[in-house]
VMD Tcl script that draws the C-alpha trace (Angstrom):
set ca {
  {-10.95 13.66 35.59}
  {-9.99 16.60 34.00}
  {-12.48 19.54 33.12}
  {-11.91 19.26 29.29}
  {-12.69 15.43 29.71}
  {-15.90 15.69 31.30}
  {-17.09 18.41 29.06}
  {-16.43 16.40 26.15}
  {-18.14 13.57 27.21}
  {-21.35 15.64 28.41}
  {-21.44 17.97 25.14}
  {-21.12 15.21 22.57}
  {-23.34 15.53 19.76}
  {-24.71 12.02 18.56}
  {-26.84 12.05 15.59}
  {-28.38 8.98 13.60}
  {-27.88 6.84 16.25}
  {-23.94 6.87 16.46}
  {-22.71 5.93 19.67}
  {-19.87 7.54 21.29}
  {-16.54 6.18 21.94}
  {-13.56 6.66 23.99}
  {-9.67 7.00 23.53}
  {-6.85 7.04 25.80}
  {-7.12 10.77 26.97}
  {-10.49 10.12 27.70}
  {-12.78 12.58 25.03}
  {-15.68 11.29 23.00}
  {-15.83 11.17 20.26}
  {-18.09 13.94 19.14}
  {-19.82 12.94 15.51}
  {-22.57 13.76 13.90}
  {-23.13 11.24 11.28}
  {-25.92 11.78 7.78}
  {-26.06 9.59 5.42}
  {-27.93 10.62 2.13}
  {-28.19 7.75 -0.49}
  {-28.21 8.32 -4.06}
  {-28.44 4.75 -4.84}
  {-25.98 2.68 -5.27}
  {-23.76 1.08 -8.30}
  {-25.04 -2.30 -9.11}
  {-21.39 -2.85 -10.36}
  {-18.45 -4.30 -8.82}
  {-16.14 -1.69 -8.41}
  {-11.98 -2.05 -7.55}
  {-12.76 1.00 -5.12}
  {-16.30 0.37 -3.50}
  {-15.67 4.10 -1.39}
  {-13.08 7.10 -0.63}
  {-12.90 8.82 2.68}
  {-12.12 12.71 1.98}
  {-10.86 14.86 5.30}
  {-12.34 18.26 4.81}
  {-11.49 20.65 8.41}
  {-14.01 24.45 7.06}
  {-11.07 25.90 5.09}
  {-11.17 27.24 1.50}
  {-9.34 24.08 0.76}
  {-12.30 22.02 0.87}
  {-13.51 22.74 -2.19}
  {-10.09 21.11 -3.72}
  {-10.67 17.83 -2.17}
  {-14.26 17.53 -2.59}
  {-13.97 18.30 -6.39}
  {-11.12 15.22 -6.23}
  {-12.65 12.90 -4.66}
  {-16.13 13.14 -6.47}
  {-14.13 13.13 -9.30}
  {-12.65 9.93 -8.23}
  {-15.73 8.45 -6.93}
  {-17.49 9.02 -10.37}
  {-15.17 7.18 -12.04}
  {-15.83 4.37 -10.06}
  {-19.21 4.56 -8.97}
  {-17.69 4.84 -5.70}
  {-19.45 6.25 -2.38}
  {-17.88 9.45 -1.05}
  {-17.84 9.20 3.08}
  {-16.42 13.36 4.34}
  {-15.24 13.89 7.27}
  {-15.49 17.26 8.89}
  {-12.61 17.66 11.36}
  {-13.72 20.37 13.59}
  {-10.28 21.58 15.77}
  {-11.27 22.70 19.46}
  {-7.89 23.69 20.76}
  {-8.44 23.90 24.59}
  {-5.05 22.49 26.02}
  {-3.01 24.83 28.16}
  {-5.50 26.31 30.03}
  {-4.23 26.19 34.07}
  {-6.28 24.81 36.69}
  {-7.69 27.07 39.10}
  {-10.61 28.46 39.86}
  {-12.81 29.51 36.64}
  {-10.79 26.59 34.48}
  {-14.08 25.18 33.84}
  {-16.25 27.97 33.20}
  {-12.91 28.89 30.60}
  {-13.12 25.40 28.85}
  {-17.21 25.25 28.84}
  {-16.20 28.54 26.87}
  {-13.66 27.64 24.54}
  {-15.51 24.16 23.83}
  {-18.94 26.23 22.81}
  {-17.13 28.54 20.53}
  {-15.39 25.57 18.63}
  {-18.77 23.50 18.69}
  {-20.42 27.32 17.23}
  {-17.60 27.07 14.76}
  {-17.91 23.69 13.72}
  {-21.66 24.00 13.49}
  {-21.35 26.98 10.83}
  {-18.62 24.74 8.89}
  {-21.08 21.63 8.81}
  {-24.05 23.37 7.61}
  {-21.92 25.02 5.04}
  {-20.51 21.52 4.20}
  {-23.98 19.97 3.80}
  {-25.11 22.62 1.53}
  {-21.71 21.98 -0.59}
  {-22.33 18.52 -0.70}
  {-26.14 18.67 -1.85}
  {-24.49 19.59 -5.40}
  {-22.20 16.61 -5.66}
  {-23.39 13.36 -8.06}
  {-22.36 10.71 -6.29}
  {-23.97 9.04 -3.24}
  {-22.24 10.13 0.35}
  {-22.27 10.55 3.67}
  {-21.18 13.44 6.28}
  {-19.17 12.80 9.55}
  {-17.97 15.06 12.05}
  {-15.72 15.24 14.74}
  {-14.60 17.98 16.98}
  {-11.52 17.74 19.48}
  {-7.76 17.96 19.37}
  {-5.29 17.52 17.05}
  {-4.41 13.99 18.47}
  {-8.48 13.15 18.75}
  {-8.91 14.34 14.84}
  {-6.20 11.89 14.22}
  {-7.45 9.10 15.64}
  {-10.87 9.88 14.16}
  {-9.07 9.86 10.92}
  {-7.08 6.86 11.56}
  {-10.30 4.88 12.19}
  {-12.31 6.03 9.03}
  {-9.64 5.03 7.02}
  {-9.45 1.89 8.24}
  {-13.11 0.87 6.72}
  {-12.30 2.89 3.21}
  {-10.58 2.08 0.42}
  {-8.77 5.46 -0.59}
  {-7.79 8.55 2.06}
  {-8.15 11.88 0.06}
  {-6.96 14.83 2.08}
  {-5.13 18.42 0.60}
  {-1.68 18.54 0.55}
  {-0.23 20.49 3.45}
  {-2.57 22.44 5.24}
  {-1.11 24.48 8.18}
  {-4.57 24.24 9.85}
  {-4.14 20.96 11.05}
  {-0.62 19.59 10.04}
  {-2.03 17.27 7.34}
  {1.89 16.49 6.11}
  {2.85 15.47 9.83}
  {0.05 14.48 12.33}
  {-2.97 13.21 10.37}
  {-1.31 11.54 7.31}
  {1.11 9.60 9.13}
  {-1.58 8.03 11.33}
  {-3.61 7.12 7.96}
  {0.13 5.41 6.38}
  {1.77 3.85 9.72}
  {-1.21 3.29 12.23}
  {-4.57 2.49 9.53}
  {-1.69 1.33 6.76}
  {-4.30 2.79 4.42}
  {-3.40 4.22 0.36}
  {-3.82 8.19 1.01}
  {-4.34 10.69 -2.11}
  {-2.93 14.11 -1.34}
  {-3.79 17.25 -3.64}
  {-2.58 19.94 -4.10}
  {-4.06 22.95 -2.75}
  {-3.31 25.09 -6.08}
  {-4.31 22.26 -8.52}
  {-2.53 22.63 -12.25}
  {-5.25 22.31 -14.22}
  {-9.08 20.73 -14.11}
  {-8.87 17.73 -11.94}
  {-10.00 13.57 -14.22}
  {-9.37 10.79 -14.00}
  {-5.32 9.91 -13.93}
  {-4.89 8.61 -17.58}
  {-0.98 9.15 -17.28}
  {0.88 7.94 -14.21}
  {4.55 8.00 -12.80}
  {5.26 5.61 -10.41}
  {8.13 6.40 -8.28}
  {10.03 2.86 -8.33}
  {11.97 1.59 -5.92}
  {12.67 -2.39 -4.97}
  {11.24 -1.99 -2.01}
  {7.88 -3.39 -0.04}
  {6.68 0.08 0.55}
  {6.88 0.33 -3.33}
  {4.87 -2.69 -3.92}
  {2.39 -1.93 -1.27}
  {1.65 1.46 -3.54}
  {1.46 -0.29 -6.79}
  {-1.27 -2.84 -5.39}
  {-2.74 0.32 -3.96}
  {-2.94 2.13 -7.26}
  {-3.59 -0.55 -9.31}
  {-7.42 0.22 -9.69}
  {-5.88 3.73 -11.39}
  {-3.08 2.14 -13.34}
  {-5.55 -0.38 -15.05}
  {-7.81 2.80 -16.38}
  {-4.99 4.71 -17.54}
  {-3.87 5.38 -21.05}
  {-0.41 5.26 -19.89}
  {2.24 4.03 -16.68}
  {5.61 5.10 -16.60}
  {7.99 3.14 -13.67}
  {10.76 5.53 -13.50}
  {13.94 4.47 -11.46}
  {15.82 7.50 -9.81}
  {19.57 7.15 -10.01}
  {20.65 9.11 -7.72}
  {24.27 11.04 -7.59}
  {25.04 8.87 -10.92}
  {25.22 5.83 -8.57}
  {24.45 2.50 -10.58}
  {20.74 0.74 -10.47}
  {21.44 -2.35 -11.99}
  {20.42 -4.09 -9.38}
  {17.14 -2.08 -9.42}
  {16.67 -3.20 -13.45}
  {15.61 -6.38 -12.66}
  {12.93 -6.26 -10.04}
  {11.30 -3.34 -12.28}
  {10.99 -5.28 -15.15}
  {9.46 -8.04 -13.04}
  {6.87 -5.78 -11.90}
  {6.34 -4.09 -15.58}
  {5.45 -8.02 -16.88}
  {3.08 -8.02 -13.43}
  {1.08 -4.89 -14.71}
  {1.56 -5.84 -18.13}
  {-0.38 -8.77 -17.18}
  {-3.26 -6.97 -15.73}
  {-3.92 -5.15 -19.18}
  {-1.80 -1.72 -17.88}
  {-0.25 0.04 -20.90}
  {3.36 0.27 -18.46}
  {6.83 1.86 -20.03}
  {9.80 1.68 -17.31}
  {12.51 4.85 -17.04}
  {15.73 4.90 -15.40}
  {16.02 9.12 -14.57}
  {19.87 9.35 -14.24}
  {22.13 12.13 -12.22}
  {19.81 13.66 -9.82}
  {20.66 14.77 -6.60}
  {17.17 14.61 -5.13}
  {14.99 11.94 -5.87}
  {11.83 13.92 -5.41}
  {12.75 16.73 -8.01}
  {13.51 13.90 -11.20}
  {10.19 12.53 -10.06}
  {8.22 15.96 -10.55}
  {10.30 16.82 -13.56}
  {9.32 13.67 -15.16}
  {5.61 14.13 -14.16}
  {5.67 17.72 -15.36}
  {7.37 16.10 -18.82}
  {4.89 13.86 -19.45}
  {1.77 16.02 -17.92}
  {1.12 13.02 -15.61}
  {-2.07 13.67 -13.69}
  {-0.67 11.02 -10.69}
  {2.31 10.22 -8.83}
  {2.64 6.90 -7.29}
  {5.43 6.39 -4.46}
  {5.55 3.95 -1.39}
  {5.50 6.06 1.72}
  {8.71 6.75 4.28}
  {11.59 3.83 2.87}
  {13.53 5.29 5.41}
  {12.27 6.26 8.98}
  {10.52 8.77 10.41}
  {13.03 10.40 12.11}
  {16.11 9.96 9.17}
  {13.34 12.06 7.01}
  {12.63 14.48 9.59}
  {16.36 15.11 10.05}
  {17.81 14.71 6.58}
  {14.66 15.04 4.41}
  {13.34 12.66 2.32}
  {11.26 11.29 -0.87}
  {8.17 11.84 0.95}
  {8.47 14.98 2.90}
  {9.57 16.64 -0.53}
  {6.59 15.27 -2.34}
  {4.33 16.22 0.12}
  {5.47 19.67 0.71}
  {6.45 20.63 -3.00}
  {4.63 18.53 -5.39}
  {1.81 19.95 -7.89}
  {0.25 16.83 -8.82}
  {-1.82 14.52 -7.12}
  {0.18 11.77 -4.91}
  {-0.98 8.53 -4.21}
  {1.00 7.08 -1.08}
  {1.13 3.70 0.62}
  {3.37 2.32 2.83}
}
mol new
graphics top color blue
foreach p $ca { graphics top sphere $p radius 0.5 }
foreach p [lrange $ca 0 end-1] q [lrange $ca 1 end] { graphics top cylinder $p $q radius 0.2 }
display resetview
């Protein structure tokens, strides 16, 4: 077994009871779990909790002023995870490997200490119940961690691009194609004071990955003041066979009490852009789209809906796939 192995599974920190558990390259799981309850809504709520990624950086403060804002609007419990990057790959076996990766695993557990009790103290201000997880490992480990929290929420809020740990690549595609979980990105340099969405766009497209996003957002569509579905045409190509299926799904939120308007946006090159334009038009404080139509790799290649919105967009996204 190798050395970085065996010192994960000896230094794991297990607090409140958690247990640890294993993945395929063999590391615990290291999480320290607290749970402080605030009580709890006595209300049925469309969105009973909201899992937000936080990983030390300044950026934190963006996505835990989200997602309490969120959570407060429906008396939702907030569940943080503190992803706590120990980068000790690469290191060459020899002798003094493991005295090097005892080393490098204590400094990232030092640093990840400092973070959570930082966090804690953060999170002592917020007004709406929650609980504190953390896990320390590699970029591939925090992933999984993520993909497995997600699972058990009902929302994914993480900050839009962060070079730290990838969020665009690594972590948010484990949370759309592994968990299949809605994911709220935000931007790092938020517009304006962050509410609750009372105008959204909806980026629409006949597809199931569209669909998937409405259902997804539908808890936020019923509480806003107002829904646009806006149809991108793109390179003046016809959507008439787009018309259709939109207004079907217009009558569908029409008949769940959402104030809905649908918008063909003709003559753009890019997708993406007529989407942001029309959000910045109608100061929309959410973007709807379903996640990756195309594939992976045809978006990595050529670009894509999603890769733009993700790298470029100043509004909050809500993705689903």
């Amino acid at each position: 077994m190798r050395a970085g192995a065996v010192l994960f599974g000896v230094l794991t920190l297990i607090k409140a009871g958690a247990a640890p558990s294993r993945h395929s390259d063999g590391m615990s799981n290291a999480v320290a779990i607290a749970t402080r309850a605030k009580g709890r809504p006595m209300h049925k709520s469309p969105i009973a909790d909201l899992a937000v990624y936080l990983d030390g950086s300044p950026s934190d403060e963006v996505a835990i002023d989200y997602a309490e804002t969120i959570a407060s609007a429906f008396g939702a419990h907030l569940e943080c995870m503190l992803a706590n990057h120990i980068q000790i790959t690469g290191v060459p076996a020899g002798p003094g490997s493991d005295m090097l990766v005892a080393e490098l695993f204590k400094v990232g557990k030092d640093t990840g200490d400092a973070a959570e009790q930082k966090l804690r103290q953060r999170l002592d201000r917020v007004a709406v119940p929650y609980g504190l997880r953390r896990s320390d490992g590699s970029l591939g480990h925090l992933s999984a961690a993520a993909e497995r929290l997600a699972g058990t929420t009902d929302l994914f809020v993480l900050v839009q691009q962060s070079g730290k740990h990838a969020l665009s690549g690594q972590v948010v595609e484990a949370i759309l194609f592994n968990a299949r979980a809605a994911t709220l990105v935000v931007p790092p340099k938020p517009k304006r004071s962050f509410a609750a969405p009372e105008t959204v766009v909806v980026g629409w497209r006949d597809s199931p990955e569209c669909a998937h996003a409405v259902a997804a957002a539908l808890p936020f569509l019923k509480q806003a003041k107002l829904v646009v579905l806006a149809s991108v045409v793109e390179d003046g190509a016809t959507e008439q066979r787009h018309l259709e299926p939109m207004a079907d799904m217009a009558r569908h939120l029409d008949r769940h009490g959402v104030t809905v308007e649908t918008r063909e946006l003709p003559n753009w090159r890019h997708p993406a852009d007529a989407l942001m334009k029309e959000a910045e038009t109608l100061a929309a404080d959410l973007i709807v789209v379903g996640a990756y139509g195309h594939s992976r790799l045809r978006e990595m290649l050529l670009g894509g809906v999603t890769r733009e919105l993700l790298s470029r967009c100043d509004v909050p996204l809500l993705l689903s796939r």
